[in-house]
Each structure stands twice: as C-alpha cells, then as structure tokens.
C-alpha positions in Angstrom: 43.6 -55.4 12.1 43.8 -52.6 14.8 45.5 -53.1 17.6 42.8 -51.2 20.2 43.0 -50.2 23.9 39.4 -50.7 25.5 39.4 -48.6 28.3 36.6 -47.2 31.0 35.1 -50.1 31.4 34.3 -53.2 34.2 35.4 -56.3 33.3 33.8 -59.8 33.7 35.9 -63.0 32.7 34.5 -66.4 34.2 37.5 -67.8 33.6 39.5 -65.8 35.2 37.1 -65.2 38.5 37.5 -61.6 37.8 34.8 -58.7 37.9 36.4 -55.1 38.1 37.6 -52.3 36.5 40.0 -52.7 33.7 41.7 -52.4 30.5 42.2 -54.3 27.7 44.9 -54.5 25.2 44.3 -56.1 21.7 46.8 -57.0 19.2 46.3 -59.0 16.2 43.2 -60.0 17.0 44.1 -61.3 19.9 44.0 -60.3 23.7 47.9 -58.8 24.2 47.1 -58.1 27.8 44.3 -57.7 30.4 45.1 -54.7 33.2 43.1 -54.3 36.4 42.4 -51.0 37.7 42.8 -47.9 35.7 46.2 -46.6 33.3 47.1 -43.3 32.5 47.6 -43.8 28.5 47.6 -45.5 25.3 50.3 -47.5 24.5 52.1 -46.2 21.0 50.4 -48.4 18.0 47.0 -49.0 19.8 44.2 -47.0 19.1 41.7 -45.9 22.0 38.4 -46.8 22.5 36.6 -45.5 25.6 33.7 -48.0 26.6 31.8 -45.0 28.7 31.9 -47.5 32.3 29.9 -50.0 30.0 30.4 -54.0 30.8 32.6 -56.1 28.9 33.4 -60.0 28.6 34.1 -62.9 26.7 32.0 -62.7 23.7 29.0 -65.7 24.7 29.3 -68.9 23.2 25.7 -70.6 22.2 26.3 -74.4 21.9 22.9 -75.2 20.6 21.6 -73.6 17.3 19.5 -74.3 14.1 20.6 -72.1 11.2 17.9 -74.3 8.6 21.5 -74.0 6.4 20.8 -75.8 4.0 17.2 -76.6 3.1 15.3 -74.5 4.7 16.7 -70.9 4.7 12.9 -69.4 4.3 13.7 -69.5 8.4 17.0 -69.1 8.5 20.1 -69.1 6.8 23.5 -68.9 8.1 23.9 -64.8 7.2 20.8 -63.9 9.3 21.8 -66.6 11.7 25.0 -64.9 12.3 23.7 -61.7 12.7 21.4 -62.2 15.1 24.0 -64.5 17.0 26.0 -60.9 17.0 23.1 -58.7 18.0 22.5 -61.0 20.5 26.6 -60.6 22.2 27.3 -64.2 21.1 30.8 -65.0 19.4 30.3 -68.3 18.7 28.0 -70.5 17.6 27.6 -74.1 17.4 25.0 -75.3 15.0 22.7 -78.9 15.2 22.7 -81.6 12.4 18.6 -81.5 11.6 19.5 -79.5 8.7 18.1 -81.1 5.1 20.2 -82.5 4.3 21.1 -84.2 7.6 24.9 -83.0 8.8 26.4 -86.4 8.8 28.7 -86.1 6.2 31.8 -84.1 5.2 30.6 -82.3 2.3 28.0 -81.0 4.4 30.2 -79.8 7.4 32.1 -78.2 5.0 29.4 -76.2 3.7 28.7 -74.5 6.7 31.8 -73.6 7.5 32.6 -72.2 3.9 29.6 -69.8 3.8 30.4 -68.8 7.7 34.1 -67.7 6.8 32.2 -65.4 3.5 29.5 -64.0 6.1 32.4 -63.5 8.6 30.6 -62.3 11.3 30.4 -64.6 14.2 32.4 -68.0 14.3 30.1 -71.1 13.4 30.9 -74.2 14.4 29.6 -77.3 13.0 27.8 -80.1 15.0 27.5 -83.3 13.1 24.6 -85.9 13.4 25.1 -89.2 15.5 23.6 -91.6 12.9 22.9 -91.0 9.0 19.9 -88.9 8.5 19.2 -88.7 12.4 17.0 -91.8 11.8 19.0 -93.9 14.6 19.9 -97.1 12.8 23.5 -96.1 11.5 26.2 -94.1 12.9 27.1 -91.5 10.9 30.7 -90.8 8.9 31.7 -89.5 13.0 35.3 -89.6 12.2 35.4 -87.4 9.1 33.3 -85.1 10.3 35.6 -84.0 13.1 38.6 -84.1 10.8 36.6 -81.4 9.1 36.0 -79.5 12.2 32.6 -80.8 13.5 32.6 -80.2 17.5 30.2 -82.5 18.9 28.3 -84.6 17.6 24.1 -85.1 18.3 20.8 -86.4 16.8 19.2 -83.5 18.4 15.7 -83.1 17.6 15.4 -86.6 17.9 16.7 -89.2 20.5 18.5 -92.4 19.8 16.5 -95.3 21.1 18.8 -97.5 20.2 20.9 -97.7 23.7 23.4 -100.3 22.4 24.1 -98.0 19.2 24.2 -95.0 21.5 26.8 -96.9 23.5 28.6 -97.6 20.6 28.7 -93.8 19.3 30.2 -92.8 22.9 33.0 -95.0 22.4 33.8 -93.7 19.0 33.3 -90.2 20.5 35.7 -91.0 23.2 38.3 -91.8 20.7 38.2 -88.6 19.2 38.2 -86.6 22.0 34.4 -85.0 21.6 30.8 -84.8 23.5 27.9 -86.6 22.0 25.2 -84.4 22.7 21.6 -86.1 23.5 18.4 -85.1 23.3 17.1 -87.1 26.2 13.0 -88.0 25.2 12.0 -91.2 24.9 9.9 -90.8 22.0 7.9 -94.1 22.7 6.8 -92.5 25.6 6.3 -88.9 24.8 5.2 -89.6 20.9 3.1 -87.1 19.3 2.8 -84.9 22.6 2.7 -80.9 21.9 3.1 -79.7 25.7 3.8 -81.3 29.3 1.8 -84.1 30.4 -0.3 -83.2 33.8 -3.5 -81.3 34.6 -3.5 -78.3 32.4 -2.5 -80.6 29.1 -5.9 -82.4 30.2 -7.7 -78.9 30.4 -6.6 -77.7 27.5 -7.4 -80.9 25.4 -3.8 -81.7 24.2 -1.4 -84.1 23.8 1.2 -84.3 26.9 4.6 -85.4 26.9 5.5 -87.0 30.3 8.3 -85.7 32.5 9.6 -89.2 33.0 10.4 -89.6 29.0 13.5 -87.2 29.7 13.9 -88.2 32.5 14.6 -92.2 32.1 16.5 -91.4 28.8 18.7 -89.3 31.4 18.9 -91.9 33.0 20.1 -94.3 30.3 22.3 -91.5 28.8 24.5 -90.6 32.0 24.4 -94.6 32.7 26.0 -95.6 28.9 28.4 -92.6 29.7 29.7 -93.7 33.0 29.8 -97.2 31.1 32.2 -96.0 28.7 34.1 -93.3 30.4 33.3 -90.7 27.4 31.3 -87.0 27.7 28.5 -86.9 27.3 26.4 -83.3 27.2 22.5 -83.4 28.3 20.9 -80.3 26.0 17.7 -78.6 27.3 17.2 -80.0 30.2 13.4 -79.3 31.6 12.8 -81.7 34.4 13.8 -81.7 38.5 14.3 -85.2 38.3 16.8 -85.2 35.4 18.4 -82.6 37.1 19.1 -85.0 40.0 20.0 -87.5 37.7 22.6 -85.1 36.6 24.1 -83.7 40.1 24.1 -87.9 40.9 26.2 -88.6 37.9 28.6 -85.7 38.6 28.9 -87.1 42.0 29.7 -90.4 41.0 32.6 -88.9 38.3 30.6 -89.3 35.2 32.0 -87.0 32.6 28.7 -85.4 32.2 27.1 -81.9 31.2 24.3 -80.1 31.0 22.5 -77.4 29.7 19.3 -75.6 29.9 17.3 -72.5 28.1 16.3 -69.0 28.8 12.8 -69.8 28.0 13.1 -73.0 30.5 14.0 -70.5 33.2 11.7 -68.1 32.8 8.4 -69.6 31.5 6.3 -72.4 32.6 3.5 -74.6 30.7 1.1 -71.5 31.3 2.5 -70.2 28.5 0.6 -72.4 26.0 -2.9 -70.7 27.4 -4.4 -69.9 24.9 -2.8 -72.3 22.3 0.2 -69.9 21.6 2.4 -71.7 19.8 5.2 -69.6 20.2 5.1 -71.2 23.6 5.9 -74.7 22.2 9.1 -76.4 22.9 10.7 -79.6 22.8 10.9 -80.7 25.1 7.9 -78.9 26.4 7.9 -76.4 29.2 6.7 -78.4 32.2 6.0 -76.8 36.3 6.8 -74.3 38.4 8.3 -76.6 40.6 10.7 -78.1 37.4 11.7 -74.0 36.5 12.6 -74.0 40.4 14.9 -76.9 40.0 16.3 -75.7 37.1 16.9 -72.5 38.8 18.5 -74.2 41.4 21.0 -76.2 39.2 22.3 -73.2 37.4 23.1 -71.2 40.8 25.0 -74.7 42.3 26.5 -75.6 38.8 25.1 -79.0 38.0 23.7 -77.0 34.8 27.0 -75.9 33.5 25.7 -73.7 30.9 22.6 -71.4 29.4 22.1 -72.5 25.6 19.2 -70.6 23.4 17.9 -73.8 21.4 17.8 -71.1 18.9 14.8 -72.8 16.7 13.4 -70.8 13.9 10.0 -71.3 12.3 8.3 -69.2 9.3 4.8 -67.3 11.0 2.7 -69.3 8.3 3.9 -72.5 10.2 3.4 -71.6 13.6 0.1 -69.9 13.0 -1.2 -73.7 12.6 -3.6 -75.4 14.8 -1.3 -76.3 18.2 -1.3 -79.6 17.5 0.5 -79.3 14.3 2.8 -76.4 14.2 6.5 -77.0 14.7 7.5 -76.7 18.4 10.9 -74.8 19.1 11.2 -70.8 19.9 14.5 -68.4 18.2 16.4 -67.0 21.1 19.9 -65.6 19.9 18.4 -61.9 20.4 16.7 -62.5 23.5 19.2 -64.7 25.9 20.9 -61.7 27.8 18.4 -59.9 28.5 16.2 -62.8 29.9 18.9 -64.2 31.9 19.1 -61.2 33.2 16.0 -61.3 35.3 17.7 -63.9 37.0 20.3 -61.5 38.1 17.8 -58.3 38.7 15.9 -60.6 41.0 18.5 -61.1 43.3 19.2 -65.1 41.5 21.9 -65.0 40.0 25.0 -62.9 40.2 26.0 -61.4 37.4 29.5 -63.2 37.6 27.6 -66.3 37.4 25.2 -65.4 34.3 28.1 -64.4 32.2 29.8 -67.5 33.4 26.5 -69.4 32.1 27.1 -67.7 28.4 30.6 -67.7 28.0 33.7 -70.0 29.6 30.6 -72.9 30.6 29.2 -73.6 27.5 33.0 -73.0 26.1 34.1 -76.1 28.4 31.4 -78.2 28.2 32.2 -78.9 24.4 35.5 -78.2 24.3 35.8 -74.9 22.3 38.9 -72.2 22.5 36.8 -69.7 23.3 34.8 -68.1 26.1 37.9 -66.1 27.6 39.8 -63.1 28.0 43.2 -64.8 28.8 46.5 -63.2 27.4 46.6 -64.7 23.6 43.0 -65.8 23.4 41.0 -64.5 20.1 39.7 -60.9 21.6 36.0 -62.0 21.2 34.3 -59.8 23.7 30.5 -58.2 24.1 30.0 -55.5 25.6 26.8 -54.7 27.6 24.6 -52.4 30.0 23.4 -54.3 32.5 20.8 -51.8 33.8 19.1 -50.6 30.4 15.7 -50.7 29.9 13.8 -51.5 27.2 10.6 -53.6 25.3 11.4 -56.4 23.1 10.0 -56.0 20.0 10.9 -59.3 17.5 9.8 -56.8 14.4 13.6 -55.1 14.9 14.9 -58.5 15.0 17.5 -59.7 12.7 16.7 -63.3 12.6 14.1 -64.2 9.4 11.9 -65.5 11.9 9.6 -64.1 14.8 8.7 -66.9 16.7 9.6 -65.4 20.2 7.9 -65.8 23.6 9.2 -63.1 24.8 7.8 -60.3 21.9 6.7 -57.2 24.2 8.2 -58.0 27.4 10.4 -55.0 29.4 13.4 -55.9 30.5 16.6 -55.1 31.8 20.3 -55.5 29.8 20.8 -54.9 26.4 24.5 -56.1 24.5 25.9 -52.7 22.9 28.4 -54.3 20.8 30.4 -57.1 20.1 34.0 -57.5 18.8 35.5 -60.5 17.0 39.4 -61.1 16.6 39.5 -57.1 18.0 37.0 -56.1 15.0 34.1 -55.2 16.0 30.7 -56.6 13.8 28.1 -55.2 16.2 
C-alpha cells in the first residue's frame, strides 16, 4: 500500500461536523491524520497527490442494494455491482436477501462475501433474510448468518405479515446486536398494485397501491420495536404519514431509522405517464405533497439516511406491458448527482447531503465506516460539486439500464474514489 498525502482539497466529514480546507494523511490503508488548513510539504514516505481544490469525504455507504448474486446475474452480478457502486463514489455496500437462492443461510452469506474480496473493489456487505426463502412462516438461520458477517437482517421485497413472528425476529435481533430492516407494505392491502393508489392510478387504468398499506405496517413495525426495545430500520420510505409515524417513534425513544431514495425525492407518480416503467417502484412513487414530506424529513433528520434501492432489471423485462414488468429502478451511478439538486436548489446543504450518504446510513446499521477519523479505513470519494453534465445510462457500468433519470442535466459528478488509500475509481 502507499502511504499518500491528499492535498488541495476541501474536506467534508459528517462525523466530524467539519467542511474546510484540508489535508489528509494515509498510512496503511488507513487515515494516519486529518489537517485543517493548508501545510507546506509532504511528509518523508508519503507520496503527493494534489486533488486540484476538488471535494473529498468519506467514501458513501448504500445500505440497500440488489446485486441478483446468485441467480440472476443476466442483471447483475456482484463485479458489475461493485463497479458501479465505485463509479457511483460509494465504498460500501450492503446487499438484500431476494437473491435465488434466498440469503438465509451461511453458505450463501459466504458466497457473496468470497467473490466480493476476488472483485476487490468496493466492500460488500451481506444482508441476510428474516425468514427462510422470504416466504414469512420461518425465521431464518439469523444467528449464523451474523457469525458469518451478515449486517442486518430484512425480508425486503416482501413484508412479514406475520406481526407475532416479526416480534419474535426483533428479539433475536436484539440479542445480536443488529437492525431488522422492514419493508413496510401490507401486501393484503396493496396486493398486485403497480403504482400509487389516487386519481391518476384511476386515469391511467392501473392498479394502485394505497398510501395507508406503508403506512399501518409503519405503524406495526415502530410499535413491535418499541415493544421489544430492539432497532429497527424503515427502508424506502414514500409516505408523509409514515414519516410522522417515524419522527413520533423517535420522540417517544424508539430505536428506530429510516431511510428514503433519490428517485423518492425527486420524482412523483407523474413519472409513470405514459406507462414508463422505468418509473416503477416499490413501493410506488406517490404525491407531491408525500416528496414534500420526505423532503422535509431529510433536512430535520427523522430520515437518517439517502439509500439507492439499487434494483436492476434486464430491458426485455421492463419493456413489458406496465402491469407486469418488475418494479424497482438501478441507482448506484445516479445518487450524487440527484441529491444534488437538493443542494443546488437551496434544500439541502451540502454538509447535510454528504451526511445523508456517508456517517447516516453508516450509523443506522451499525457499519465501521462512513468516516474520516484518525485510524478509520481511508475510504473517501472525491467530487465536483459544480460540474455539469447529461446522464446517459449507455456509459453506465451496471448490466442494466433501467434508470429514470437517463438524459437528465445535472450538477456533481464523483471523480474518484479510494479504498484502504487505493484508489479503484
């Protein structure tokens, strides 16, 4: 490993509360030391690299990806998945169970971490399912799987209806110091919907799925956690009323957090005019008033963290009638540069969006990353905040396309990114 001195550059660690010019000394892969302002040379042993006044920061941690590693690798595999994780500035990963075979074993937690340490490019860490094959009647092997380093664990994709087996999957949770993860959608309620229940659903002539299926599974969910004193983690989060589910929880000392998406932020069911399908989610994107609230609860914190849902789908699949393609969008590339609008519009500051990508998400699941800290791993992105460009998912290197936000012009694009002071992008 080089031991390298980043110089000429501004520095932005959430963690730390810091934003300003700085240096950074990395040694063995790890940050040696972090100093403000400006120095006059480079230590003896180190070698220079001049970031030209670029940005730098923790590299971003995504805590909700699907790699399709293994079964279905014609969208994804773990390689590509990686790499677009690093194009995209993002360090580490954390990947969801719905792979086929289900994650709810060892064997198969093992296999994604094996073929992540031979890629080597971004760190990939493994969520396991909550019950065997994600079909909600039996917990899974929970135990095991974090002894072989699953993070979390979540039947995401699917929601456990079962409340008194969810409560029971909290408590063993609890007991090994993990989040369960819950994809809060009643499915009785929202069943075979493809977009958000109201007026333009109607319109259009397609299925809805109602706002109130997230939210009364919130409901449940933060409920069975208080219950039981263990974290729980809301993913994608889409509704103003489960938001204020959430910021009531917090209030009342629930060990809850939540997340939401880029696309959640920046898109509303309008998207789907036109029966795009690279505009369906699930959850589905719902109202304008919904994005507002979700706006909202980033800039106060009761979202603690930005998360892509990274979902990647084949273009035979999604060019299906609406009804029946796959919902879900890939985001790894995109994420910055999106959140960044928030920023350029005056939203967000830019403390708070990297803070959103990198020591939130980091803390919400419990990970040893998402900091610049004297002896932390020297995973750091750098970016240009100001740089315009066109998004163009043809240069993308994920195997899939499926992106919303294919020909948009945006602002921020990630130059590089370093892992353990090497860099891979």
């Amino acid at each position: 490993m080089k031991n390298l001195h980043l110089k000429n550059l501004r520095l932005l660690d959430p963690s730390r509360r810091f934003d300003g010019p700085a240096e950074i000394l990395v040694e063995n892969g790890r940050v040696r030391e972090v100093v403000e302002g400006r120095t006059s040379g480079t230590p003896e042993g180190f070698e220079a690299a001049d970031l030209g006044g670029l940005c730098a920061a923790p590299a971003f941690v995504d805590v909700h990806v699907h790699f399709r590693d293994p079964g279905q690798t014609y969208k994804e595999d773990i390689e590509s998945g990686s790499k677009a994780a690093a194009a995209g500035g993002f360090g580490t990963v954390c990947c969801m169970a719905n792979t086929r075979p289900v994650n709810d074993s060892v064997s198969i937690t093992r296999y994604i971490q094996d073929r992540a340490r031979l890629v080597d490019l971004v760190n990939v860490r493994p969520i396991g399912a909550v019950t065997v094959g994600l079909e909600g009647k039996k917990l899974a092997e929970i135990g095991s799987m974090v002894a072989a380093g699953a993070v979390a664990i979540s039947d995401d994709g699917r929601c456990v209806m079962d409340a008194a087996l969810f409560r029971r999957a909290l408590e063993y949770a609890r007991g090994f110091g993990i989040p369960v993860i819950t994809h809060a959608e009643d499915e009785c309620l929202c069943g075979e919907g493809s977009m958000n229940e109201g007026a333009l659903s109607t319109r259009l002539g397609v299925r809805g799925r109602p706002a109130v299926g997230e939210n009364v599974m919130t409901y449940r969910d933060t409920k069975l956690a208080e219950l039981t004193g263990a974290r729980l983690h809301v993913a994608h989060v889409t509704t103003a009323q489960a938001v204020k589910i959430i910021r009531e929880a917090k209030d009342r000392g629930v060990a809850v957090t939540a997340e939401t998406t880029p696309h959640n932020l920046v898109l509303d069911e309008r998207a789907v005019i036109g029966y795009n399908t690279n505009a369906k989610m699930n959850p589905p994107l719902r109202t304008l008033l919904d994005q507002a609230a979700l706006r909202e609860a980033v800039r106060d914190g009761t979202i603690d963290c930005i998360a892509t849902d990274h979902a990647p789908h084949s273009r035979d699949e999604k060019a299906r009638d609406f009804d029946l393609a796959p919902p879900g969008v890939i985001g790894l590339e995109t994420a910055f540069p999106v959140v960044m609008k928030l920023v350029h519009g005056g939203e967000l500051t830019l403390l708070r969006a990297v803070e959103l990508l990198t020591s939130g998400p980091a803390k919400a699941i419990g990970l040893d990353c998402g900091t610049l800290k004297p002896g932390a791993p020297a995973d750091i992105v750098v970016f240009d905040p100001g740089e315009e460009y066109r998004i163009d998912a043809k240069t993308f290197q994920s195997k899939s396309r499926n992106c919303p936000f294919d020909g948009w012009d945006v602002k921020g694009r990630v130059k590089a990114l370093y892992r353990e002071g090497r860099k891979v992008w």
